[in-house]
C-alpha positions, -999 to +999 in steps of 0.1 A: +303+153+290+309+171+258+312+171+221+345+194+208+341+214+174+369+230+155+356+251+128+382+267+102+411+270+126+446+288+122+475+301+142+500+325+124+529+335+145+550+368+138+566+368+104+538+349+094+547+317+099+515+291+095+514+269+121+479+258+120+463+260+085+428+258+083+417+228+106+380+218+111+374+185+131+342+172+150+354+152+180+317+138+189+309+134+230+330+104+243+349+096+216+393+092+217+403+113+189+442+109+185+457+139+164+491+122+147+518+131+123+552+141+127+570+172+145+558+205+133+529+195+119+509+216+142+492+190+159+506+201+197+491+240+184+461+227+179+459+209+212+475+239+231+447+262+216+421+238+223+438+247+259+436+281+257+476+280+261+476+299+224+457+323+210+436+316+184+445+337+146+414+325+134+383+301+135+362+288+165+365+262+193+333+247+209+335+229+235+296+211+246+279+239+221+298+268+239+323+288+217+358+288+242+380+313+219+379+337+247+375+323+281+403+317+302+415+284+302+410+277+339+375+284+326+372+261+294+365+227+318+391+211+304+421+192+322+455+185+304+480+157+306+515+171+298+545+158+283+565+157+313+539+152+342+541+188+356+537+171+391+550+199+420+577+182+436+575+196+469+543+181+473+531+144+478+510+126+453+479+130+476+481+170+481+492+170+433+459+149+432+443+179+455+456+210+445+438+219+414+402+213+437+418+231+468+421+263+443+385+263+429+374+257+466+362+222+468+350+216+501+372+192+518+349+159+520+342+161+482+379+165+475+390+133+499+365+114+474+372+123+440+412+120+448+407+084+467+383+073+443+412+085+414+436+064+436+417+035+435+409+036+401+446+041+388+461+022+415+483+046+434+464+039+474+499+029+483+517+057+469+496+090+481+517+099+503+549+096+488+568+122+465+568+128+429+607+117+432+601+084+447+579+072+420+584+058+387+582+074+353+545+051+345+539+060+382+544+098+376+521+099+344+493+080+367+493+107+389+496+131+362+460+116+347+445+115+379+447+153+384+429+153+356+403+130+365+396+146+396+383+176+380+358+156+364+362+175+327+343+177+296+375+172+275+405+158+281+437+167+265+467+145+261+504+164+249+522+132+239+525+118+274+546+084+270+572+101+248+595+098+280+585+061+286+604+033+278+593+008+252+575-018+272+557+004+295+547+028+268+527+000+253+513-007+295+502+025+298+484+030+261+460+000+270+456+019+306+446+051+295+423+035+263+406+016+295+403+044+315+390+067+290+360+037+280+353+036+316+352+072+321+335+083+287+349+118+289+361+133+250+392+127+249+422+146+221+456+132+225+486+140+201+514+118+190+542+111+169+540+075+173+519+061+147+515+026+163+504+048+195+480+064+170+463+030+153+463+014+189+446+039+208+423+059+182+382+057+175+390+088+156+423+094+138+435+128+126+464+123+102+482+160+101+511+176+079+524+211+073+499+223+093+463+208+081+444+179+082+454+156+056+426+123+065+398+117+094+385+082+094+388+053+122+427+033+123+413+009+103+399+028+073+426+053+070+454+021+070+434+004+044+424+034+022+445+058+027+435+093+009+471+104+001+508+093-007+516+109+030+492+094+044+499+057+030+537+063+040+533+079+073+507+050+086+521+020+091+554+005+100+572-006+081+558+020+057+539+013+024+561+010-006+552+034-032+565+020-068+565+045-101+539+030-129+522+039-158+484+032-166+481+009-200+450-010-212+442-033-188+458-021-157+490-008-145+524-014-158+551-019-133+586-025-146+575-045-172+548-064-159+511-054-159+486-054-129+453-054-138+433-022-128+403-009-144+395+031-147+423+046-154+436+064-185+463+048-206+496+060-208+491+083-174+520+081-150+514+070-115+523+060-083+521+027-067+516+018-035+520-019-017+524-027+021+551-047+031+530-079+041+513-072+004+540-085-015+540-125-019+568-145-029+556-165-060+569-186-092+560-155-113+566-118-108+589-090-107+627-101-098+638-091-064+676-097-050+673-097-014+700-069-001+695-077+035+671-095+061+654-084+097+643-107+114+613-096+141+606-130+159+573-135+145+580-124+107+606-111+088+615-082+065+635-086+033+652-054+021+661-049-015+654-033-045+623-038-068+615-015-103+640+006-088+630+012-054+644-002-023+616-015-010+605-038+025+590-070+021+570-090+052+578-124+047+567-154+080+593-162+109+598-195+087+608-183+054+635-194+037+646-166+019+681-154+028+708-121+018+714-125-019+688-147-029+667-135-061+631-143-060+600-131-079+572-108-059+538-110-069+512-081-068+480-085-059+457-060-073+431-057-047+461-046-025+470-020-050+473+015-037+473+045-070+482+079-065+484+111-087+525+114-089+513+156-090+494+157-061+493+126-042+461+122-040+445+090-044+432+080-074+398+063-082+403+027-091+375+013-106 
């Protein structure tokens, strides 16, 4: 197996658009690095020049301590998972499983092992010898990932390959690749959209926009401390509310009432950021007049507006609370989120 480097990446396309801006990531040997953000934020460019699908403007690509930028892709000992399968139709899952081996010459015993021992471990012994039509769509991405996995690779590269799943079996086959990829150990990059996908899946997570990296930490530390606006907005669903404020002594002030936060320069505008399940319904706070309610079976969300903002509230499945009720929101400051309203960056708290 193999560690994956990107040092100072970049794609530029003719008329100098900037697809990929700069990117550096360590992806350490075994890890599941998930690159996420949304579309045309050059996270798929990255992946695809990890490939060697795209050329590369600038930068370097190591893959196990060997610099890839030039070698042919064939040639990079990687295997890729695609969007839509990319199964050959006119062939049966056994001889998909096979081809890739047939090509570099695999003599025939070793191949009959590594694609029965694929079957077996993704469960498709009953369906080698039918046709990529015949299956299902979660059947058609297992045979998709055991091509890969009979080439026995030092990275593996994932294009957003549930995007054509439905709902239930998306969530199915995230916990079956997670479990294959532990049991395999092989580095792993997969790109999404999906930020649940993303938090669920992840060891290392890669939140991109516009074309760079914009935070690297595990699901966990990026949700709870997140280093930007975008990134506090993008992660999580329903997204974090962000609330203007102003720094005074003592804390923040937030339509007329004062959180207490220590470090920060009175009279400095800035942005505040709570998460939905944050906000507490209490006998003092600021007033909010609930516009509308969702209910989600095991919580609820209460819409409405608050200093302002039409913000999202998480509230339990047995909340009282209904459309057009006023209550009062209470904000903890330990759950406070600050940002520069310039730059979005995070700001110290102390």
């Amino acid at each position: 197996m193999a560690g994956l480097a990107l040092d100072t990446l970049r794609k530029t396309y003719s008329g100098g658009v900037d697809a990929v801006r700069g990117v550096s990531l360590d992806v350490p040997d075994g890890a599941f690095c998930v690159l996420v953000g949304p579309s045309g934020c050059g996270k798929s460019t990255v992946l695809r020049m990890i490939a060697g699908l795209e050329t590369v403007t600038s930068g370097a690509i190591t893959i196990g301590g060997r610099v890839v930028n030039d070698v042919e892709p064939a040639d990079r000992d990687i295997a890729m998972v695609f969007q839509n399968y990319a199964l050959y139709p006119h062939m049966r899952v056994y001889d998909n499983l096979a081809y890739g081996l047939r090509n570099r010459g695999t003599p025939k015993a070793e191949i009959e092992t590594r694609v029965t021992d694929a079957a077996r471990l993704l469960g498709l012994e009953a369906m080698l010898t039918r046709y990529p039509r015949q299956l299902s769509g979660g059947q058609r991405q297992r045979v998709a990932m055991g091509r890969a996995i009979v080439r026995k690779p030092q990275v593996f590269l994932f294009d957003e390959p549930l995007s054509n799943l439905d709902a239930k079996l998306r969530v199915q086959m995230r916990v079956e690749i997670r479990r294959l990829q532990r049991q395999l150990g092989v580095t792993t990059v997969y790109v999404t959209h999906d930020q649940v996908e993303a938090m669920t899946m992840a060891d290392r997570l890669v939140v991109m926009n516009g074309g760079q990296i914009e935070q690297v930490g595990t699901p966990i530390e990026i949700y709870r401390r997140p280093a930007t606006r975008y990134v506090a907005t993008f992660m999580g669903s329903p997204p974090m509310n962000i609330l203007s404020a102003e720094a005074v002594d003592g804390g923040v002030r937030i339509d007329g009432t004062v959180v207490p936060v220590d470090g920060l320069t009175p009279g400095t505008a800035v942005e505040a950021g709570i998460r939905p399940e944050d906000l507490r319904i209490a006998e003092d706070g600021l007033p909010f007049r609930v516009a509308f309610v969702e209910e989600l079976g095991a919580t609820r969300l209460l819409h409405g507006p608050l200093a302002g903002t039409d913000v999202a509230v998480q509230v339990p499945a047995g909340s009282a609370t209904q459309e057009g009720d006023t209550v009062r929101l209470a904000i903890d400051a330990s759950a406070l989120h600050l940002f520069d309203p310039a730059t979005g960056r995070r700001l110290a708290q102390g």
